[in-house]
mmCIF file of the N, C-alpha and C atoms, coordinates in Angstrom:
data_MODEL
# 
_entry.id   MODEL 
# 
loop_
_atom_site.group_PDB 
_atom_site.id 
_atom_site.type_symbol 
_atom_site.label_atom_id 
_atom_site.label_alt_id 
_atom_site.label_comp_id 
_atom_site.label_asym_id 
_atom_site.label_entity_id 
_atom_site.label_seq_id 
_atom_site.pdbx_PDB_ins_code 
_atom_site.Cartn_x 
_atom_site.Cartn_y 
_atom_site.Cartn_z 
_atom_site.occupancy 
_atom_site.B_iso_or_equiv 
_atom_site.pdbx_formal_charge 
_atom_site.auth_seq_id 
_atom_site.auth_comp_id 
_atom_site.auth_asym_id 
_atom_site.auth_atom_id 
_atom_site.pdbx_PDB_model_num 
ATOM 1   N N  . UNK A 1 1  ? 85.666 318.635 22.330 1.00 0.00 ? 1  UNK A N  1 
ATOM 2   C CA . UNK A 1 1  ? 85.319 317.316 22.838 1.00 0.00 ? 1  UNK A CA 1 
ATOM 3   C C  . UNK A 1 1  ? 83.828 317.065 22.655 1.00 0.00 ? 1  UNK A C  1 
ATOM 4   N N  . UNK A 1 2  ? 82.813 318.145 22.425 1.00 0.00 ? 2  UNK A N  1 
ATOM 5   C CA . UNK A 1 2  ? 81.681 318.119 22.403 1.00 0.00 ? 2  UNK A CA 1 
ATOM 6   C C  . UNK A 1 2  ? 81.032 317.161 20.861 1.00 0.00 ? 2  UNK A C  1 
ATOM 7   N N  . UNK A 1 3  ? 81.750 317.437 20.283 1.00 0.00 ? 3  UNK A N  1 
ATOM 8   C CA . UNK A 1 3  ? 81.261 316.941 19.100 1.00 0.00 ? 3  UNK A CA 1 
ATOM 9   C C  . UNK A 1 3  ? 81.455 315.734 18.571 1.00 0.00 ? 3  UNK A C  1 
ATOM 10  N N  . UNK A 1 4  ? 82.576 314.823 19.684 1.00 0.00 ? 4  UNK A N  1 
ATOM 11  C CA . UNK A 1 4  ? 82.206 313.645 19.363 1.00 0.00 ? 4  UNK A CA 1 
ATOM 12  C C  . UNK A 1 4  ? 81.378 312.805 20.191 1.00 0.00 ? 4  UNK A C  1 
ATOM 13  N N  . UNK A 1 5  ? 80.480 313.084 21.080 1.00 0.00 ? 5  UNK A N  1 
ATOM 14  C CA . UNK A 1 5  ? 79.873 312.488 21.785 1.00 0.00 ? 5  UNK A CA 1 
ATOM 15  C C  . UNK A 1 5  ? 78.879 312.547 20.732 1.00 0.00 ? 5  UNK A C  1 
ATOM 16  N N  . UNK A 1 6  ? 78.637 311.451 20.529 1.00 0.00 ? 6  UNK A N  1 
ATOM 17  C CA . UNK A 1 6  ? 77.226 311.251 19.595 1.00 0.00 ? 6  UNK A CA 1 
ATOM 18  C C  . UNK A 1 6  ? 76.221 310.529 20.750 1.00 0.00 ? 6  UNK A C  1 
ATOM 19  N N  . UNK A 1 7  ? 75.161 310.042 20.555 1.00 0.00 ? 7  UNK A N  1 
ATOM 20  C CA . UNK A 1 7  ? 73.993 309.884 20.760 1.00 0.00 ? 7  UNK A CA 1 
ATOM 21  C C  . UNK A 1 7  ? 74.327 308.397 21.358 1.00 0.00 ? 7  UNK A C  1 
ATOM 22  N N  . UNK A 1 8  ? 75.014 307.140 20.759 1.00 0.00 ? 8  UNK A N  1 
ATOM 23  C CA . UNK A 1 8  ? 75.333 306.051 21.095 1.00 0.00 ? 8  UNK A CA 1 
ATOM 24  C C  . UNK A 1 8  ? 76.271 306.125 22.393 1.00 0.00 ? 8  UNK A C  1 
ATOM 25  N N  . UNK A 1 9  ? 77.683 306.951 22.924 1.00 0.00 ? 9  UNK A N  1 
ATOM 26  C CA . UNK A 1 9  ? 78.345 306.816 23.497 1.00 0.00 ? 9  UNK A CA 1 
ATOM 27  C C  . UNK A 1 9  ? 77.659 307.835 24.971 1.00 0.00 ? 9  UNK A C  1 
ATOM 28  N N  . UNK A 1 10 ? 76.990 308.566 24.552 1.00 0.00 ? 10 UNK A N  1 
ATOM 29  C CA . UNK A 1 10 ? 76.001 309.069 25.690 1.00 0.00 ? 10 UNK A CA 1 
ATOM 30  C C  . UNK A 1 10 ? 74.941 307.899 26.400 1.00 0.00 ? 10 UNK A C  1 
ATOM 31  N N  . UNK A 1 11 ? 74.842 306.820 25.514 1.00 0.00 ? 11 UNK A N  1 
ATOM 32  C CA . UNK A 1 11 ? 73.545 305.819 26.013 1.00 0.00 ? 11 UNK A CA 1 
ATOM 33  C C  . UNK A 1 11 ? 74.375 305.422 27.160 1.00 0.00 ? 11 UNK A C  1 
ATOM 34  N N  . UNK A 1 12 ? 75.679 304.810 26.105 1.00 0.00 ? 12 UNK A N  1 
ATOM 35  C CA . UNK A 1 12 ? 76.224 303.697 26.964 1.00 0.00 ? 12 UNK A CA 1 
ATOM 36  C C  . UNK A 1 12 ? 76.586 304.461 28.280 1.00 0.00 ? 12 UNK A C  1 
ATOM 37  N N  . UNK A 1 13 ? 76.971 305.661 28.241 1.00 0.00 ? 13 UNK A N  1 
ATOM 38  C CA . UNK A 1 13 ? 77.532 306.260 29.346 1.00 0.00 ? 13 UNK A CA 1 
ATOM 39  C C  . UNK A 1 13 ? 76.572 306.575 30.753 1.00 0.00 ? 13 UNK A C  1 
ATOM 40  N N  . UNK A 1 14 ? 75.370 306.707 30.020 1.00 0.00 ? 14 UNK A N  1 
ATOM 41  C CA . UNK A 1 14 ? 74.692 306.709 31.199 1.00 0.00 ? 14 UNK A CA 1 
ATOM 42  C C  . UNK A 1 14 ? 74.108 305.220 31.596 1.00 0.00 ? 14 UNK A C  1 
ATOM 43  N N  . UNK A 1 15 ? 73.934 303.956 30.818 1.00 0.00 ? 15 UNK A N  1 
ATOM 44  C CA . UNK A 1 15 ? 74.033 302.968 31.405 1.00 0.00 ? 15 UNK A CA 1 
ATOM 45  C C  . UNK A 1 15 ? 74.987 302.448 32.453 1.00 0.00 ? 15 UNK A C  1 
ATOM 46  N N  . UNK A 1 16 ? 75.973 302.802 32.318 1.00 0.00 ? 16 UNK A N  1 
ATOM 47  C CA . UNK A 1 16 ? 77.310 302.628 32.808 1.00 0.00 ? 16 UNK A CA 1 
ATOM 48  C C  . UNK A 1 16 ? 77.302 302.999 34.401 1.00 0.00 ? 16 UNK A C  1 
ATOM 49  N N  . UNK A 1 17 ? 76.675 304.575 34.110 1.00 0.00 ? 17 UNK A N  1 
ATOM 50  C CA . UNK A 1 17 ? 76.240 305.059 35.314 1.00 0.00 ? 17 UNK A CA 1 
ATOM 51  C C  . UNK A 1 17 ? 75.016 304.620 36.564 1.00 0.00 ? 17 UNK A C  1 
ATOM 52  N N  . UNK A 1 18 ? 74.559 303.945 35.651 1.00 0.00 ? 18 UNK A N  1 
ATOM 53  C CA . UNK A 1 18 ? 73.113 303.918 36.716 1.00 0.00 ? 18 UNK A CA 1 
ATOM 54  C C  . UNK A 1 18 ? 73.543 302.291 36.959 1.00 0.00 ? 18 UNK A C  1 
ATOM 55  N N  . UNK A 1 19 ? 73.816 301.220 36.307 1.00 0.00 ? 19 UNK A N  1 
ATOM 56  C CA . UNK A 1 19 ? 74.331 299.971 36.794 1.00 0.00 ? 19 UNK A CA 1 
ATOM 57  C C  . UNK A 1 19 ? 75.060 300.598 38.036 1.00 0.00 ? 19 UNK A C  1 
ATOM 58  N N  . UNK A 1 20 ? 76.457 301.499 37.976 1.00 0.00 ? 20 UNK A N  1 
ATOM 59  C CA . UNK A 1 20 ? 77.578 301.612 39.072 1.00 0.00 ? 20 UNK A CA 1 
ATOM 60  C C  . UNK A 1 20 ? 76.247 302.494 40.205 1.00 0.00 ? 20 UNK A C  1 
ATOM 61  N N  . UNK A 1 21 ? 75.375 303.246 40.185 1.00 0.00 ? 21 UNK A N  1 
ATOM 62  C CA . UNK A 1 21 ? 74.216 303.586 41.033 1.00 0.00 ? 21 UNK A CA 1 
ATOM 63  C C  . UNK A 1 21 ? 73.664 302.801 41.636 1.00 0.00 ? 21 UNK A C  1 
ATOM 64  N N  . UNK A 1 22 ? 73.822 301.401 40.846 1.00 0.00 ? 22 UNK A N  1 
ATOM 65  C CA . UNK A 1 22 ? 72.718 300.461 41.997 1.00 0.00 ? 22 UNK A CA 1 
ATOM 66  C C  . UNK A 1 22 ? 73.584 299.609 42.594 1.00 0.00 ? 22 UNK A C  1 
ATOM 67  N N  . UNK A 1 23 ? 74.820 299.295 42.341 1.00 0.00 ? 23 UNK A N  1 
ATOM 68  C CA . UNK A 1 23 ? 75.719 298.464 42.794 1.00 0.00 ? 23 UNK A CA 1 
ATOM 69  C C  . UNK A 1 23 ? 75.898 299.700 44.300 1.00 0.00 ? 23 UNK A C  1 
ATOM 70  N N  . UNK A 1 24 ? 76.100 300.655 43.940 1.00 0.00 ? 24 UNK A N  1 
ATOM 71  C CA . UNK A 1 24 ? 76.503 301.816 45.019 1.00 0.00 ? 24 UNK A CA 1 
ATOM 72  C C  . UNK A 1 24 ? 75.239 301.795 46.030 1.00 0.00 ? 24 UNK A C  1 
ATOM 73  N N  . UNK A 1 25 ? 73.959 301.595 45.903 1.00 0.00 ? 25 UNK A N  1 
ATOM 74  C CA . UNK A 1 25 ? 72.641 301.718 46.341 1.00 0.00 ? 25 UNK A CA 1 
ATOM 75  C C  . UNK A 1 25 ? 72.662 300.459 47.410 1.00 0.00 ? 25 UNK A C  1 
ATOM 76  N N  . UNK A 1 26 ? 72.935 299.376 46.583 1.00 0.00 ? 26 UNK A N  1 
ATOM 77  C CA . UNK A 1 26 ? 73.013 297.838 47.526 1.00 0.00 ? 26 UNK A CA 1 
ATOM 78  C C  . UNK A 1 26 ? 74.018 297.990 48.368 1.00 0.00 ? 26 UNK A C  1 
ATOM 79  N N  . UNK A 1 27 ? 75.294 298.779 48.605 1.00 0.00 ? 27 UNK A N  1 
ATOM 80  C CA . UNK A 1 27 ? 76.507 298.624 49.344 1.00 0.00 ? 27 UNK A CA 1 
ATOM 81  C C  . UNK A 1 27 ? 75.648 299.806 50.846 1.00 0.00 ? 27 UNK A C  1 
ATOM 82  N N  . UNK A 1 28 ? 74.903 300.892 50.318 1.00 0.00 ? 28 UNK A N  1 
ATOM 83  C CA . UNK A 1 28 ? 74.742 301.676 50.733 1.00 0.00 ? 28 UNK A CA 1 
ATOM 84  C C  . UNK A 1 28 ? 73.440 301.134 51.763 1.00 0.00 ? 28 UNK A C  1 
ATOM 85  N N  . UNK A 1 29 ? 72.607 299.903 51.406 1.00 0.00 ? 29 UNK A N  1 
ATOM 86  C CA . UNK A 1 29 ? 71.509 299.347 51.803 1.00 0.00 ? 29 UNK A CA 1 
ATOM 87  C C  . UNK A 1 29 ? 72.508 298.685 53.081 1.00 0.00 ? 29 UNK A C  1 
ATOM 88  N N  . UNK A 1 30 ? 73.866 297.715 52.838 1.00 0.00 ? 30 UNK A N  1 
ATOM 89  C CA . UNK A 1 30 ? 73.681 296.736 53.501 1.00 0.00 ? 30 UNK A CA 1 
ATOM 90  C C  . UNK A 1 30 ? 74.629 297.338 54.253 1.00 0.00 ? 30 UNK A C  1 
ATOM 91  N N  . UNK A 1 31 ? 75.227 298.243 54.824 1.00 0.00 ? 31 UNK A N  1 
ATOM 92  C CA . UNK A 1 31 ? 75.739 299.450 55.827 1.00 0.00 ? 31 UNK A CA 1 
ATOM 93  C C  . UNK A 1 31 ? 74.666 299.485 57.113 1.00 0.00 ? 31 UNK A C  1 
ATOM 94  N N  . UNK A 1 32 ? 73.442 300.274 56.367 1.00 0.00 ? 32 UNK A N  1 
ATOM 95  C CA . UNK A 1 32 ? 72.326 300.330 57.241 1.00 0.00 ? 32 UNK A CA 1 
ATOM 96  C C  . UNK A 1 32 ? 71.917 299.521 57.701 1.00 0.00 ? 32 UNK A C  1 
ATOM 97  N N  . UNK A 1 33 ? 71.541 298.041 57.214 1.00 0.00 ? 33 UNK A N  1 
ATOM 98  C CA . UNK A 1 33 ? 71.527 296.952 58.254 1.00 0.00 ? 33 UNK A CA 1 
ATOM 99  C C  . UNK A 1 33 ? 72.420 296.917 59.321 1.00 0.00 ? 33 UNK A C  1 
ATOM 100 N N  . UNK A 1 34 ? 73.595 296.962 58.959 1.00 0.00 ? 34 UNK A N  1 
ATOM 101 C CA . UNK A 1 34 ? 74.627 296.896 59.973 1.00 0.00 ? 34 UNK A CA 1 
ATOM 102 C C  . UNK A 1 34 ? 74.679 297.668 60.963 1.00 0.00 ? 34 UNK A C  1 
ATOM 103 N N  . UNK A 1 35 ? 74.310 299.266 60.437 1.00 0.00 ? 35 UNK A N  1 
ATOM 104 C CA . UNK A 1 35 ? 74.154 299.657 61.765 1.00 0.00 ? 35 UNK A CA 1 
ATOM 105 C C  . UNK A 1 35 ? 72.622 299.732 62.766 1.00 0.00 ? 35 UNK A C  1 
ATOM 106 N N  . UNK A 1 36 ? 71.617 299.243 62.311 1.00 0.00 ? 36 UNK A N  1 
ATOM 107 C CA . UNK A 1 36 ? 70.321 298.676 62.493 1.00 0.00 ? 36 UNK A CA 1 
ATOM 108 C C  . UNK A 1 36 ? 70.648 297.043 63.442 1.00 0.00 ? 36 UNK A C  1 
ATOM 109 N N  . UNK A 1 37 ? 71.888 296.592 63.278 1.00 0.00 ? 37 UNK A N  1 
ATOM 110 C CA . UNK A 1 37 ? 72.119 295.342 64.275 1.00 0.00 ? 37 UNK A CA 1 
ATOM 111 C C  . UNK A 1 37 ? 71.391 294.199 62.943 1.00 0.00 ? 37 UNK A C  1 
ATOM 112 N N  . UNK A 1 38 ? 71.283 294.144 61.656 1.00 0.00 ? 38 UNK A N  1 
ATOM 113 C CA . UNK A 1 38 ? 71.048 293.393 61.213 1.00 0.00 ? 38 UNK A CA 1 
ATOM 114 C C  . UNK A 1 38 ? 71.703 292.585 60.115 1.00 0.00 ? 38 UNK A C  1 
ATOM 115 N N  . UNK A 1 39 ? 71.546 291.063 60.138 1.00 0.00 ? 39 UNK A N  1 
ATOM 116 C CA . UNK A 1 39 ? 72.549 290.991 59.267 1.00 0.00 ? 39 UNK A CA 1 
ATOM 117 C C  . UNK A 1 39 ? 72.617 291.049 57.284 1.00 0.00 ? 39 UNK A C  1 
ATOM 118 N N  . UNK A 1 40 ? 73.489 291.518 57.031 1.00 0.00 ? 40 UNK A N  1 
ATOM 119 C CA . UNK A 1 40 ? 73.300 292.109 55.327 1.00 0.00 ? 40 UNK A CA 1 
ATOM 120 C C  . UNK A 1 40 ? 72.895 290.712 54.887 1.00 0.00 ? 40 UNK A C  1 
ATOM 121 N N  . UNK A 1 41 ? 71.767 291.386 53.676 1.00 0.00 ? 41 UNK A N  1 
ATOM 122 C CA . UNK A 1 41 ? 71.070 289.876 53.341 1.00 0.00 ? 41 UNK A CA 1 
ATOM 123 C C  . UNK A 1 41 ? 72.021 289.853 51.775 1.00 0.00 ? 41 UNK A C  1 
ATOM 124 N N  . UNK A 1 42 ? 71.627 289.180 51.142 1.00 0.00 ? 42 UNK A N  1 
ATOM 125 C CA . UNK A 1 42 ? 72.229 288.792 49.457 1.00 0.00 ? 42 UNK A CA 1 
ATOM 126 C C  . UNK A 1 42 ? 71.226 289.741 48.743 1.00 0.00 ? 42 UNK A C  1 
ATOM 127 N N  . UNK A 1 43 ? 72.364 290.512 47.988 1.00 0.00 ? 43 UNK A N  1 
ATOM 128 C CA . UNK A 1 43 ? 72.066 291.867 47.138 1.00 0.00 ? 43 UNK A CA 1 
ATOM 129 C C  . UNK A 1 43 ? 71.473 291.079 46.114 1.00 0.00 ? 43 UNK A C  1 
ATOM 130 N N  . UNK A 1 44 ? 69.931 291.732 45.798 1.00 0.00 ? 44 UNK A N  1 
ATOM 131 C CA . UNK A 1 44 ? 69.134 291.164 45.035 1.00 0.00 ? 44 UNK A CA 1 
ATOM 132 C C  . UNK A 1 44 ? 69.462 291.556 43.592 1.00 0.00 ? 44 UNK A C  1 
ATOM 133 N N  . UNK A 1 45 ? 68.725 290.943 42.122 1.00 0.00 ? 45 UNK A N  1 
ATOM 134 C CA . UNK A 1 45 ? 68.868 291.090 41.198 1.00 0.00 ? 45 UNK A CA 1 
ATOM 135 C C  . UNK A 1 45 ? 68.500 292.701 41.073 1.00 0.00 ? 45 UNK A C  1 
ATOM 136 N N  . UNK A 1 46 ? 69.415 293.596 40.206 1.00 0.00 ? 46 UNK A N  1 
ATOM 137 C CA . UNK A 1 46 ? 68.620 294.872 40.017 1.00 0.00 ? 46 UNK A CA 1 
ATOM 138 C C  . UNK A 1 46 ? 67.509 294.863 38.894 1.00 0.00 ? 46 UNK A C  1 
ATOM 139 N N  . UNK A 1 47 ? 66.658 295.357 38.749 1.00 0.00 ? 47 UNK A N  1 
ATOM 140 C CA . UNK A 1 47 ? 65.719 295.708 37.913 1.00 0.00 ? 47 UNK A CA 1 
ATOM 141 C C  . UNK A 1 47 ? 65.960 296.382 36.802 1.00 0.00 ? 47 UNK A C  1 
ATOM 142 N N  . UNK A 1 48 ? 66.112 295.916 35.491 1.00 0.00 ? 48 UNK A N  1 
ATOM 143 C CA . UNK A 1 48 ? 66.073 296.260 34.408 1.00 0.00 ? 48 UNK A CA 1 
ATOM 144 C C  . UNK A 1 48 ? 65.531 297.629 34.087 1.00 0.00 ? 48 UNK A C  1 
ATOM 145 N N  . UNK A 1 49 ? 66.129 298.303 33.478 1.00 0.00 ? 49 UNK A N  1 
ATOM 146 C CA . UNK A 1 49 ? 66.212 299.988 33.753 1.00 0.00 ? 49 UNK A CA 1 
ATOM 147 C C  . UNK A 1 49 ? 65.003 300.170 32.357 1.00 0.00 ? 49 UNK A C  1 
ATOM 148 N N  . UNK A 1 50 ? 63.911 300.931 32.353 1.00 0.00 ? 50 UNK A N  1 
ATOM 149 C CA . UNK A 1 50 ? 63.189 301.261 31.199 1.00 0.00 ? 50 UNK A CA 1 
ATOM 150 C C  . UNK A 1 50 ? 63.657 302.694 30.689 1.00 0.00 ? 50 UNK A C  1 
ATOM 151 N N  . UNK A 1 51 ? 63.548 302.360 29.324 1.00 0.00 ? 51 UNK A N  1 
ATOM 152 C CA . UNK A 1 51 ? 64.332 303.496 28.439 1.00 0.00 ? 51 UNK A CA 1 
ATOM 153 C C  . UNK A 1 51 ? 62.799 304.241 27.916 1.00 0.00 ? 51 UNK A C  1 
ATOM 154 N N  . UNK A 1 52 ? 63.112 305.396 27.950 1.00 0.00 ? 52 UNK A N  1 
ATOM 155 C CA . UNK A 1 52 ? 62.627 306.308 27.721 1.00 0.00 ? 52 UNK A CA 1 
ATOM 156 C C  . UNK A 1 52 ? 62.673 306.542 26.103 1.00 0.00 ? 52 UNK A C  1 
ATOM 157 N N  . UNK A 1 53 ? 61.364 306.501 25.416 1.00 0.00 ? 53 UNK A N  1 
ATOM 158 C CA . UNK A 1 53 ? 61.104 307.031 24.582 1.00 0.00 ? 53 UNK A CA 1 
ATOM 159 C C  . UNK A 1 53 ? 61.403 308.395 23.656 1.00 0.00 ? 53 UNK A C  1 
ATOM 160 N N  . UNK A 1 54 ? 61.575 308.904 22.750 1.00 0.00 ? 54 UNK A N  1 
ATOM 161 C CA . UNK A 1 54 ? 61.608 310.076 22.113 1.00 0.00 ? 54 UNK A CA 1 
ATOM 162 C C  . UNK A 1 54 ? 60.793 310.304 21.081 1.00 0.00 ? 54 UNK A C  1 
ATOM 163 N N  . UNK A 1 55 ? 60.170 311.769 21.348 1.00 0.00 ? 55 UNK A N  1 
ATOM 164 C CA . UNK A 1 55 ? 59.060 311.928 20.578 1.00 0.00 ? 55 UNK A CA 1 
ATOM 165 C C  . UNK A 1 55 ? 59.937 312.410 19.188 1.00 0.00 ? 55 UNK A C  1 
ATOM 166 N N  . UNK A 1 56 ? 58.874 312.209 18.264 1.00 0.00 ? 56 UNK A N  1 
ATOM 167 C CA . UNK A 1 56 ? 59.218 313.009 17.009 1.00 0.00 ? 56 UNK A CA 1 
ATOM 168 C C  . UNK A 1 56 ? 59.528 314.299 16.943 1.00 0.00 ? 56 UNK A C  1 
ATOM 169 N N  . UNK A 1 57 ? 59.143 314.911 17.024 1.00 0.00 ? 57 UNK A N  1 
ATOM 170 C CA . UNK A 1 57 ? 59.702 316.252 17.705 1.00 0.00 ? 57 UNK A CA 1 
ATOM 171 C C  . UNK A 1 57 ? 61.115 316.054 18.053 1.00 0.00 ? 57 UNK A C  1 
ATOM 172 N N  . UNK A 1 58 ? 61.567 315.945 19.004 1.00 0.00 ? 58 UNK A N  1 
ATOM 173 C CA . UNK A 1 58 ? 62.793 315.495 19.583 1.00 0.00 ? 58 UNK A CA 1 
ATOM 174 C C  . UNK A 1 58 ? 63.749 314.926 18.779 1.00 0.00 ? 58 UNK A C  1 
ATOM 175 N N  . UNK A 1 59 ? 63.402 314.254 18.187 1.00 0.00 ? 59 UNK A N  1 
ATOM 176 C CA . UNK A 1 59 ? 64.456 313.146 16.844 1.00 0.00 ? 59 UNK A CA 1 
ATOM 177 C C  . UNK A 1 59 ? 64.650 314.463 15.601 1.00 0.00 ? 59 UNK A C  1 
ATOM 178 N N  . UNK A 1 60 ? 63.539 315.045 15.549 1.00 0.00 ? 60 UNK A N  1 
ATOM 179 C CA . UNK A 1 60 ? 63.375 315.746 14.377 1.00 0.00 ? 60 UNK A CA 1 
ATOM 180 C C  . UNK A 1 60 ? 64.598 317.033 14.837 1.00 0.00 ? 60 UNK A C  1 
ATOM 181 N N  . UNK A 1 61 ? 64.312 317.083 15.991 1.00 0.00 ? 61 UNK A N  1 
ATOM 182 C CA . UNK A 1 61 ? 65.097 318.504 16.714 1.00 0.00 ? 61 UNK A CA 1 
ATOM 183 C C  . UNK A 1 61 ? 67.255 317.973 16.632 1.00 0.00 ? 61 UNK A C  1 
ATOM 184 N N  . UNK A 1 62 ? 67.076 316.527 16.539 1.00 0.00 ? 62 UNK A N  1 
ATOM 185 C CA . UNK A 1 62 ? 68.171 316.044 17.029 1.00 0.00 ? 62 UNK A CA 1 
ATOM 186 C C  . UNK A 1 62 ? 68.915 316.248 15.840 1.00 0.00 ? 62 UNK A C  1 
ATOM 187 N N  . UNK A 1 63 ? 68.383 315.478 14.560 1.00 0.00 ? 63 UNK A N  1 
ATOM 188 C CA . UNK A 1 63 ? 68.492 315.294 13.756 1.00 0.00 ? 63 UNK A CA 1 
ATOM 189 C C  . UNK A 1 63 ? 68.836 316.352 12.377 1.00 0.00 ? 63 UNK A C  1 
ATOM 190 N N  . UNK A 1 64 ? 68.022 317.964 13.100 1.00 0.00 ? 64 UNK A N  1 
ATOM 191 C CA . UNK A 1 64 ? 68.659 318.773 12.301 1.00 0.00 ? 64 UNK A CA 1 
ATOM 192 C C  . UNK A 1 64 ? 69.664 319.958 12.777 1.00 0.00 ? 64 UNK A C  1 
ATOM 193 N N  . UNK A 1 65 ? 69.674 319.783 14.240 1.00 0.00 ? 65 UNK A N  1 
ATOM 194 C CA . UNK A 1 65 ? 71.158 319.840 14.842 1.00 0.00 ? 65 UNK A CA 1 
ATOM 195 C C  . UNK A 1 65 ? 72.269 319.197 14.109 1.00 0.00 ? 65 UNK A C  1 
ATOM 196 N N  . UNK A 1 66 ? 72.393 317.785 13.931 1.00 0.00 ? 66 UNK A N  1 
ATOM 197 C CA . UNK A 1 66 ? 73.583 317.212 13.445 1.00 0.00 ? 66 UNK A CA 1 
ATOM 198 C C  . UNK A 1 66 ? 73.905 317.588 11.900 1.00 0.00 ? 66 UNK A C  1 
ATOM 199 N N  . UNK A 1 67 ? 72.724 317.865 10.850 1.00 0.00 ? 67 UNK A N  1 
ATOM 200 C CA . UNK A 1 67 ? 72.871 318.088 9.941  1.00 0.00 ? 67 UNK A CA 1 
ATOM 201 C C  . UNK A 1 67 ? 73.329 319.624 9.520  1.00 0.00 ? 67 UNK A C  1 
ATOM 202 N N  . UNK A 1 68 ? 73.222 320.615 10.555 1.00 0.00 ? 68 UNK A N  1 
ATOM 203 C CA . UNK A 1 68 ? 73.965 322.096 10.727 1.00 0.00 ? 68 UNK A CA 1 
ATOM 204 C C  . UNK A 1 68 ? 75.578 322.015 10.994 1.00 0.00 ? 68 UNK A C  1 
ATOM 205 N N  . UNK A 1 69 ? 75.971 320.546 11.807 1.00 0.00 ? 69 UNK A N  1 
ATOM 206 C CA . UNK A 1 69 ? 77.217 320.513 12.462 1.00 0.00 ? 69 UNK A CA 1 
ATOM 207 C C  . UNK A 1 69 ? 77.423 320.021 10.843 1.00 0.00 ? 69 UNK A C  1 
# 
């Protein structure tokens, strides 16, 4: 199963994950109001997630991994 996870279906997968993290984060926020006696306000826009860079090195490392497989 390892070898078809390429590089694209890992992105999406962890996008996938951290969207369902903040949806889980806001449910988890407006609990605590509730039990704070306050009332849940409107779950704000989440913040656009910044992607992390890869050095050359890294691409270079990636890149001759796949070319051994």
């Amino acid at each position: 199963m390892r070898a078809t996870l390429n590089p694209e279906i890992i992105t999406a997968a962890i996008e996938g994950f951290e969207s369902q993290k903040a949806r889980i984060d806001s449910q988890i926020a407006e609990l605590r109001a509730m039990l704070n006696g306050a009332q849940p306000q409107a779950p704000t826009t989440p913040q656009k997630a910044t992607r992390r860079k890869m050095s050359a090195a890294g691409r270079k490392r990636i890149s001759e991994a796949q070319r051994k497989r």
